[in-house]
N, C-alpha and C positions, 0 to 999 in steps of 0.2 A: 504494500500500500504506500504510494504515492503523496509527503507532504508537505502539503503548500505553507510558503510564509505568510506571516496577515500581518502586515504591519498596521500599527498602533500612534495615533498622533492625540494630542493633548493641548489643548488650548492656553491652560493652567500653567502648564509650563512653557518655556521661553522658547520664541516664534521657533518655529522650524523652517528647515531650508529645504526649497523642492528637489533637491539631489539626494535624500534620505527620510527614513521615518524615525523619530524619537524611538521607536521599541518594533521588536519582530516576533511576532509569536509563532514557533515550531515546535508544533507539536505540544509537550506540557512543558516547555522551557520558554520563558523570555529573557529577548537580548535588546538590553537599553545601549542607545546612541549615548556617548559621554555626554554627562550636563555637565553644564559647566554650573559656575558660582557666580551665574546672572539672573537677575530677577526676571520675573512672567513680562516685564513690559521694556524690558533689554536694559536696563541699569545694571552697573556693577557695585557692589556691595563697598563700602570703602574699606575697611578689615580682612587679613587674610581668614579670621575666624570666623567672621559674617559671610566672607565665601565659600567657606568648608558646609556651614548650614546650611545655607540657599545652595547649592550644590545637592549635598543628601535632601534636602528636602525637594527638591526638583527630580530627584531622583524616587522618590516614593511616591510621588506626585503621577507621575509616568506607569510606575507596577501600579498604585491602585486603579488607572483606568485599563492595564493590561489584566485586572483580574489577579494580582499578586500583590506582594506584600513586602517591607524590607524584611521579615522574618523569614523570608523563602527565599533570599539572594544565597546563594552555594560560592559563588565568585564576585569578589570587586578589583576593578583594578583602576589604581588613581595615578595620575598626572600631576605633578607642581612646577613652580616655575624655580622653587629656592627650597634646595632639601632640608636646609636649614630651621626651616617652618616646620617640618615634619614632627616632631616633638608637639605643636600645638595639634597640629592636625587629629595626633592619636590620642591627644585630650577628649578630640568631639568625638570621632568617629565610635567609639565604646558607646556613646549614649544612641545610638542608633542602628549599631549589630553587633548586641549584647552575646549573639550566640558565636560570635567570631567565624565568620566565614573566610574561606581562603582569600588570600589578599596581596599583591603587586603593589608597590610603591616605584615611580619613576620620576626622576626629575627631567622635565625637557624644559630648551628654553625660550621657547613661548607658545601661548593661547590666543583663541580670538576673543576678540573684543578688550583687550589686556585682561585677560580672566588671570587669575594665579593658581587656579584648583581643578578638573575637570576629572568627574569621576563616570565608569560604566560598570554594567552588572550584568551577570546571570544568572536568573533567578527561576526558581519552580513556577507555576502555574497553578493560584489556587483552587 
């Protein structure tokens, strides 16, 4: 059996671009497009920790209209601009995948929009 992707787009979260969908759902897995740490109406947050939020929360924003949940991410993998941060970063990130799913940290050096944080996921299907 033969399956198709259905990709998932989200108003809620920050515009999307017509060369991609926010999230792809195959099968009982969703694969979220990296959000970045921009707000729904394309502001960047002035804080690297106000970006690390609006990020995950752009990020749960996206699973719960794919029908998932951050409790059902299995994979995250994040992007920063200064690894340096990364110490603040795993301050947030606990409060929101308390069950610690596998996880990639990469510094690159740069984002669009000057974002500093851009995170994706794979996540269950609830």
């Amino acid at each position: 059996m033969a399956m198709t992707p259905q990709p998932i787009g989200v108003k809620a979260a920050p515009p999307q671009n017509d060369t991609y969908s926010q999230a792809v759902r195959m099968g009982d897995l969703i694969y979220l497009s990296g959000q970045l740490g921009v707000r729904p109406d394309g502001s960047v947050p002035e804080t690297f920790g106000e970006q690390v939020r609006q990020a995950l929360d752009n990020v749960a924003v996206v699973l719960e209209a794919a029908g998932s949940s951050l409790s059902l991410v299995a994979k995250v993998n994040i992007y920063i601009t200064d690894f340096s941060l990364l110490r603040e970063m795993n301050e947030i990130y606990p409060k929101y995948f308390p069950h610690k799913p596998a996880k990639t940290t990469v510094e690159i050096s740069r984002l669009d929009k000057g974002a500093q944080i851009e995170v994706e996921v794979v996540a269950a299907a609830g």
